[in-house]
N, C-alpha and C positions, 0 to 999 in steps of 0.2 A: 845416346849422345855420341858424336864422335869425335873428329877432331884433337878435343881437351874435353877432361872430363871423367867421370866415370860410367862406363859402358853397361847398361843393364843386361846387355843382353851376353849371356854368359859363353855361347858357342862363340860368336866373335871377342870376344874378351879373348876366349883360350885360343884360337887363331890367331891374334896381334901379339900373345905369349909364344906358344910354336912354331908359327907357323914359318914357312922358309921368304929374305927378303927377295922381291923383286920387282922390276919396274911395272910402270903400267902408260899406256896411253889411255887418255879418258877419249871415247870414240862418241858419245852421245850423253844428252840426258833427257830427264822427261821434266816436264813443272812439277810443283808437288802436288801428290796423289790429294791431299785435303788441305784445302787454306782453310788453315786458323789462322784468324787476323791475332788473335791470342797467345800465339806460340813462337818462341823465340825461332826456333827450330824449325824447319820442315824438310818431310823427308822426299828423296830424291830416287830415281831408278834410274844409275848408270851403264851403258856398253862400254866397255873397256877391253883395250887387249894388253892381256900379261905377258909379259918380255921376259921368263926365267933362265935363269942364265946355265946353261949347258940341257935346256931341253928345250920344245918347240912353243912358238909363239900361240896363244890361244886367246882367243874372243870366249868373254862371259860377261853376268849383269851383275850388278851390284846394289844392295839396296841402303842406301844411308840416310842420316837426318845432319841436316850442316843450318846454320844461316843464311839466308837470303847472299849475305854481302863475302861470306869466307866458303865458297863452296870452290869445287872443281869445275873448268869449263872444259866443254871440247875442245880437244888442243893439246890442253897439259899434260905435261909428263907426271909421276905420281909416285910413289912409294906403294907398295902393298904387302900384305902377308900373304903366302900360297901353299895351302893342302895339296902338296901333289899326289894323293892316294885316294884324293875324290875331286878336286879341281876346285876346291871352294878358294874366295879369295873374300880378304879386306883390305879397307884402306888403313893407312900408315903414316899416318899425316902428325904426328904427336911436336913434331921438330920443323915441320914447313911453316916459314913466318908466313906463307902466303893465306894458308888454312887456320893458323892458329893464332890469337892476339899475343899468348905468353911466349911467343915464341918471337915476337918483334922487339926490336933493340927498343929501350923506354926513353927518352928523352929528361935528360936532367937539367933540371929548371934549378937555378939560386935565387933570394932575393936581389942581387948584385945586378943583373942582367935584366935587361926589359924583357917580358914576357910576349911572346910573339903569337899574332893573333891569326 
């Protein structure tokens, strides 16, 4: 899972713990490798280049699983975590309202107020 969530997989877990921040450009993506019409989820294979700040700009892939509706497009800018003592990178996305639902301002509803449709 990424985004929000708990991350099974444990090498990117301890990446998005260590690793150094920096930006990213999302340069591509691919469809997902398997539709499951069953799965919330599906995973994604992004190019992206890393922006780290006081060393050189690099191109690499990324492999993650997002929602159809909360994913990154080409374009966006992005947060990431980066190994620079082997070049691995993850996404960082824990705080982007764009990627994450908890991370959206929640609208407070009163009885008092008509509820808007």
């Amino acid at each position: 899972m990424s985004a929000s969530g708990f991350d099974l997989n444990v090498f990117r877990r301890r990446l998005r713990k260590h690793g150094v921040p920096a930006d990213a450009l999302v340069r591509s993506s691919t469809q997902p490798r398997l539709r499951d019409a069953t799965s919330a989820f599906q995973t994604y294979d992004y190019v992206i280049e890393v922006r780290p700040e006081g060393a050189e700009r690099f191109e690499t892939t990324v492999r993650d699983a997002f929602s159809a509706f909360l994913r990154p497009q080409p374009g966006d800018l992005v947060k990431v975590r980066w190994n620079p003592k082997n070049d691995t990178v993850a996404f960082d996305l824990d705080g982007d309202p764009r990627f994450n639902l908890d991370a959206r301002p929640q609208e407070v509803w009163t009885s008092d107020e008509p509820r808007r449709r």
